[in-house]
NUNU-201083 format. One line per 3 residues: number of its first residue (from 1); for each residue x, y, z of C-alpha. Coordinates in Angstrom, 3 decimals. Example, Ala and Ser with C-alpha at 12.3 -4.5 7.8 and 13.67 -1.06 7.14 Angstrom:
BEGIN
1	12.300/-4.500/7.800  13.670/-1.060/7.140
***
This chain:
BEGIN
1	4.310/-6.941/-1.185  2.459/-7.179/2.332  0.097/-4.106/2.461
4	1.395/-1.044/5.237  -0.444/1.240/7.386  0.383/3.664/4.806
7	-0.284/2.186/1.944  -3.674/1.424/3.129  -4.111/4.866/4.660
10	-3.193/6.430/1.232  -5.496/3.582/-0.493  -8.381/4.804/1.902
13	-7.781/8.642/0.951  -7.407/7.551/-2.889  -10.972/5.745/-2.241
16	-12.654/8.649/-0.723  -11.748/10.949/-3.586  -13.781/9.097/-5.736
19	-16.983/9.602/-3.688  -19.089/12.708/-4.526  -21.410/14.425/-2.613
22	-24.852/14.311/-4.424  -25.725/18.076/-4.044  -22.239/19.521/-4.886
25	-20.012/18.031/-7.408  -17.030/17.382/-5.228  -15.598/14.678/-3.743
28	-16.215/14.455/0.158  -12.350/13.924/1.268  -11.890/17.329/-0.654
31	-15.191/18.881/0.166  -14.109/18.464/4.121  -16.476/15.772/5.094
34	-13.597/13.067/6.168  -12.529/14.346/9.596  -9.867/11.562/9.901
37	-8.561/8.149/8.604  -6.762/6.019/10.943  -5.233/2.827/10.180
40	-3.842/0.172/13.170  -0.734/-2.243/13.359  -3.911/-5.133/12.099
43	-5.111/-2.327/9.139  -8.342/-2.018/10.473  -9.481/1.419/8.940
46	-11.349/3.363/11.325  -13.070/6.721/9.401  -14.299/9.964/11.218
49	-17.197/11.619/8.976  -19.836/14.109/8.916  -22.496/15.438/6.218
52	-23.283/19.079/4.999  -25.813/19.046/7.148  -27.669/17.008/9.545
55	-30.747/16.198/7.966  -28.766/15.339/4.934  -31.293/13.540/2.822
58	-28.550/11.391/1.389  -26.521/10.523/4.848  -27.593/6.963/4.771
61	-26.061/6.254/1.032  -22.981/8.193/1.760  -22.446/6.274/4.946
64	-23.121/3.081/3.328  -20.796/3.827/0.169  -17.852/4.453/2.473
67	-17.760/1.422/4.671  -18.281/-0.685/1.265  -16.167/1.362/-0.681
70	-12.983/1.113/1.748  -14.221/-2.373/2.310  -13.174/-3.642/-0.772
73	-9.750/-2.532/-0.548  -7.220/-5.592/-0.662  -5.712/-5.802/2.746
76	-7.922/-4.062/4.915  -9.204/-6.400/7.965  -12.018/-4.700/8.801
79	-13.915/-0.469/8.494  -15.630/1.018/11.455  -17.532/4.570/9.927
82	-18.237/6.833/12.828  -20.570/10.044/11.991  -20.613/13.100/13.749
85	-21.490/16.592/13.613  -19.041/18.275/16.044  -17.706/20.252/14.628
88	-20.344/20.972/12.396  -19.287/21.153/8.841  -19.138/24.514/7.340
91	-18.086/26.137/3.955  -14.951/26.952/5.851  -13.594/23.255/5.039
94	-13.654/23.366/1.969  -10.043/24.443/0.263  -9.596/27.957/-1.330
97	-8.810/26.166/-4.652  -12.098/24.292/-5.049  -13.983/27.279/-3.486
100	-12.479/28.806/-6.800  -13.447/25.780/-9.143  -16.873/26.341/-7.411
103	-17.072/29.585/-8.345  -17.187/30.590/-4.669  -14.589/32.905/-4.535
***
């Protein structure tokens, strides 16, 4: 079975999810630090990130660990990993249920 935009996409997501942010133990899809995955007609995955912060000691590993991570993922041409800070991430992004698992709410 040839490998879809979706498939791929949900491959991507399933990737991500099994990345954790050094300094809390979350993984950054659900900790809000994936601002988008998009995925063309030719599957080249094109991921919209940020960090907790800016002068996030561990920005170059994380960065590095997502463009090899989705790399490896059987049918995807080719990973372009943008960062950004706008909008800056906040607490706000995280979900109310790991805010709970946290113990921040």
């Amino acid at each position: 079975m040839q490998p879809t935009q979706e498939t791929i996409r949900s491959a991507v997501v399933n990737c991500l999810k099994n990345i954790y942010d050094p300094e809390i133990p979350v993984n950054i899809y659900d900790l809000g630090l994936i601002y988008k995955v998009d995925v063309d007609e030719e599957l080249n995955v094109k991921i919209l990130m940020t960090m907790t912060a800016p002068d996030c000691p561990e920005a170059e590993y994380m960065f590095q660990e997502v463009k090899q991570m989705t790399e490896y993922i059987s049918g995807v041409k080719s990973v372009d990993v943008e960062l950004t800070f706008d909008p800056p991430w906040s607490m706000d992004m995280i979900p109310d249920d790991i805010k709970v698992e946290l113990g921040f709410m």
